[in-house]
N, C-alpha and C positions, 0 to 999 in steps of 0.2 A: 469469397472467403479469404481472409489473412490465415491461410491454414499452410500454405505450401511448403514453408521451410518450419513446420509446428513440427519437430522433431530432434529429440537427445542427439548432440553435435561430441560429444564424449569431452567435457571438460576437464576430465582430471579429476574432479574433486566424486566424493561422497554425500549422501545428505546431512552427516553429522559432521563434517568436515568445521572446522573452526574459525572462525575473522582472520586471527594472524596467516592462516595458510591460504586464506580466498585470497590477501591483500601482499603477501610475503614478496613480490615482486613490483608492486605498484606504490608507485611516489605519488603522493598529494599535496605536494607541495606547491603552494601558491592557488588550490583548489577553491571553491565554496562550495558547501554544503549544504542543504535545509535536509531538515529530517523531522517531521509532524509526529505530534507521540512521542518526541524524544528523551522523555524523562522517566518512564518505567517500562517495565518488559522487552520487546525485541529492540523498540524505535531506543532505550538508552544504549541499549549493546551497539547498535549502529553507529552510535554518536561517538562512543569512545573508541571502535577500532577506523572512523576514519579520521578523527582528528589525533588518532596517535599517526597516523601515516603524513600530518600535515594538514590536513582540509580546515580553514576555517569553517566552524559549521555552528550551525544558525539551528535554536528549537524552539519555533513558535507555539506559545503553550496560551492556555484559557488560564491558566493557574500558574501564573509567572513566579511565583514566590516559592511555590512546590517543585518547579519544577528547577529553578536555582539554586536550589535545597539537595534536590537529588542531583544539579550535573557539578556540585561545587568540588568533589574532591578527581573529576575524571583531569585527566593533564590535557592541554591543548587548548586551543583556543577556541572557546566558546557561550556563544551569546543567547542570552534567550531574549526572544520577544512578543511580546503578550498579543495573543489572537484567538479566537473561540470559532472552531467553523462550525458552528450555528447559528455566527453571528457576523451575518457580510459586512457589516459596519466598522470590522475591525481587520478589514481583511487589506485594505490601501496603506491604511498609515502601518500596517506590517511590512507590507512592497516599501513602501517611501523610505521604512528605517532600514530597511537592508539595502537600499538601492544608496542611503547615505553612508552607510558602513563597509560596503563591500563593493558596490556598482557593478556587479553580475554575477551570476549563479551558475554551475557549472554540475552539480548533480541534485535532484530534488528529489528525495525520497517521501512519495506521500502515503505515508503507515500510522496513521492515528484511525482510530474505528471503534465502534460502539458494538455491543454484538445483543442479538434475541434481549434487547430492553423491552419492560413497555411501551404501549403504544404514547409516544409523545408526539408536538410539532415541534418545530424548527422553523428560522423564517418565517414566509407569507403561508405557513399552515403547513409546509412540507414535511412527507412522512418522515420522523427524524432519522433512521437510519439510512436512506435513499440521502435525506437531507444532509448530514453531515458529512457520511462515509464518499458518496459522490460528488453534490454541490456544493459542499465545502470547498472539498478539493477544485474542482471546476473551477469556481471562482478565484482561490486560491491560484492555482496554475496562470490562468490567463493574465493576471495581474500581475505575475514574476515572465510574463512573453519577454518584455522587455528586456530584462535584465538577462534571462537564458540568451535571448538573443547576441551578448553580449560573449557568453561562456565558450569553453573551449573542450570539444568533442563530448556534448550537451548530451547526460543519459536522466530521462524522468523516472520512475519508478513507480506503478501504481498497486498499491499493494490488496489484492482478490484473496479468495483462500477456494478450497473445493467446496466448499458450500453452494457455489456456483452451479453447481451440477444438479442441484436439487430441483431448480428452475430457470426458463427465460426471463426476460423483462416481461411485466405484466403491465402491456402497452397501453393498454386501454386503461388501468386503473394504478398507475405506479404509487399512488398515495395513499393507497386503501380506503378514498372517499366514500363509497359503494360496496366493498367488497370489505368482509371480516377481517380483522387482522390477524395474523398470525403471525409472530418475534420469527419465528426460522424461514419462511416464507418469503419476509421483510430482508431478513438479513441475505440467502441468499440475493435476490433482487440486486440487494445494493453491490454484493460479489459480483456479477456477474458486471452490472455498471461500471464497477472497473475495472475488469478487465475488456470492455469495449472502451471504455476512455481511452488506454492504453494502445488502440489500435488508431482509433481515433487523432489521437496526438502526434504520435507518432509521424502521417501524415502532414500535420503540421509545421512538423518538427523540421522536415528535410528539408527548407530553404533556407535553414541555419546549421544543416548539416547533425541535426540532434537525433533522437531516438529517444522511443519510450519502450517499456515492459509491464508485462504483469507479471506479478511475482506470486506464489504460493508459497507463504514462510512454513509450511507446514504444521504437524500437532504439537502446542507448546502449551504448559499451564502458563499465563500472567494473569495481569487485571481487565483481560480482555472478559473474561469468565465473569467477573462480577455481578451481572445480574443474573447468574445460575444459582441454582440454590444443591446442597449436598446433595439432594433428593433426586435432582433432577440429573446429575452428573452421575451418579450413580444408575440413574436408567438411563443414560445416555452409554454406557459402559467404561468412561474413561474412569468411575471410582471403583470401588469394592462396598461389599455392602458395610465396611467398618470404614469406609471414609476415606480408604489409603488409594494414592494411583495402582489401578488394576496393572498386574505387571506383562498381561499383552499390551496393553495400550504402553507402557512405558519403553517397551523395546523399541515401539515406532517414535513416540514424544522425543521433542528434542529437548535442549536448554535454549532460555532466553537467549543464550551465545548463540549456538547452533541456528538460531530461529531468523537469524537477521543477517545469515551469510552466501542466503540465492540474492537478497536484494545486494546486498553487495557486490555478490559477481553480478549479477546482470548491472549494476551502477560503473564496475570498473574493468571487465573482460574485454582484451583486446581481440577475444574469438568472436563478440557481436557487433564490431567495428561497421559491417556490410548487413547486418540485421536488425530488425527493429518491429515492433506492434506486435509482438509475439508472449505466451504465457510460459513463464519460469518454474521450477519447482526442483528441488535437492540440488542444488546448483548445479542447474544444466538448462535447455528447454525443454518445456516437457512433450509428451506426444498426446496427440487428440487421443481421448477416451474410447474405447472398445471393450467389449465384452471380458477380454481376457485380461486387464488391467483389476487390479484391486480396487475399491469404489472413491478411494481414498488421495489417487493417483490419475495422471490423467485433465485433460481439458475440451469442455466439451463443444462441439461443434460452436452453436450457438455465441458462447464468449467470443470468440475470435473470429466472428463474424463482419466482414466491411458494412455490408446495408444495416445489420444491424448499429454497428460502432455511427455511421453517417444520423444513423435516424435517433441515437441518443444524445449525438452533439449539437442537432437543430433541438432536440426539446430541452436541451439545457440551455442553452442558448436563449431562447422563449423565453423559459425560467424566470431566467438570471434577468433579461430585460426586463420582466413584467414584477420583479422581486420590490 
């Protein structure tokens, strides 16, 4: 188990703690950045507080146009480039143009995610949430080795949420060929994916001297919600029954700001300098789940498991070759 240092190191910070204060002592200057999802909800707030520090950063988006649209008035220098991770085909000539624009990448925050859609495929038939949320990324990452390999004190970021907790990998059936679907079931799956990628990686990582995390941005309204309907949010507890955020739920909700500032300390903490394949949550690490923890909080055994993280990087791997 990657469980042994899975424990709050007392960062300083709060979970509502804000970018300028994660980042108030760190220079990015001369930095690269990639940040997936970089154009709404937490993945834009990430964008504009590292490239206010300096980070050239990079937001590969499926909707190039939308997404220049929304990063046009942030300051700093930044590039989008068109990529769909539901679509390996577009995933090289993403590498190729930042490998000509930048020649190495130095933080990669992979936070785009689809959340409880219908059931669609991806690729060679892949469940699309397992599909995008993991093997995107997967393919994604491997593709930028090269250029990480390049970087300097190289942090990945794979972005999980506690949904995780709901479930393991459903090893035998990750694609729900056989087995009913069910959107929160699918979705944890895919949570849980990466926060074993992250351990995974991680691994990898250390002959370039890198490191990877999982992060829990924790409860935020964006457009991650969009395939929720009011109905459903409201029996979920995060609405009221007039539609308004329930105001328990809002005292724990952060903002889109607030939402994108553990991937940021786990991206730029010189306290994880000697740490790595670990799960993040209110900018700190968080501690493995027990009874006494709120359900909301916490990581559970399973995520940050080695045999498990080993036995999802051989069947991505598979995947990816047989794709």
């Amino acid at each position: 188990m990657a469980a042994a240092d899975q424990a709050p190191i007392g960062s300083g910070f709060v979970p509502k703690s804000e970018p300028e204060q994660i980042l108030e002592n760190i220079d990015l200057t001369g930095k690269v950045a990639i940040v997936t999802g970089g154009y709404s909800g937490i993945g834009i707030e990430a964008v504009r507080a590292l490239a206010a520090k300096g980070a050239k950063t990079f937001i590969p988006a499926r909707r190039a146009d939308i997404a220049a649209q929304a990063a046009k008035d942030i300051k700093g220098d930044i590039h989008v480039i068109p990529m769909d991770l539901g679509d390996l085909s577009t995933i090289k000539p993403m590498a190729d143009a930042i490998t000509k624009q930048a020649g190495k990448v130095d933080i990669l925050i992979n936070n785009a995610a689809i959340m409880a859609n219908p059931e669609t495929r991806v690729g060679p038939g892949w469940e699309s949430q397992f599909g995008v949320n993991h093997m995107g990324h997967f393919a994604m990452t491997k593709a930028l080795m090269p250029l990480l390999a390049k970087g300097e004190n190289v942090r990945v970021i794979s972005l999980s949420s506690v949904a995780h907790r709901r479930r393991d990998m459903q090893w035998d059936d990750i694609h729900f060929n056989n087995t009913p679907y069910d959107k929160w079931e699918a979705y944890a799956q895919a949570k849980t994916a990466n926060s074993l990628f992250a351990v995974g990686l991680n691994k990898r990582l250390a002959e370039i001297g890198g490191r990877a995390f999982a992060v829990h941005p924790g409860g935020i309204l964006t457009p991650l919600q969009r395939h929720l309907s009011t109905e459903e949010q409201i029996a979920l507890g995060w609405l009221d029954k007039d539609g308004n955020l329930n105001p328990d739920v809002a005292a724990i909700f952060k903002t889109p700001a607030q939402g994108c500032t553990t991937s940021l300390w786990a991206a730029t903490s010189p306290l994880l300098a000697d740490k790595g394949g670990l799960y993040c949550e209110d900018c700190d690490i968080a501690p493995l789940a027990h009874d006494d923890l709120p359900f909301y909080l916490g990581v559970a055994p399973w995520a940050v498991d080695d045999e498990g993280a080993e036995r999802l990087w051989q069947i991505s791997e598979d995947l990816l070759a047989s794709a």
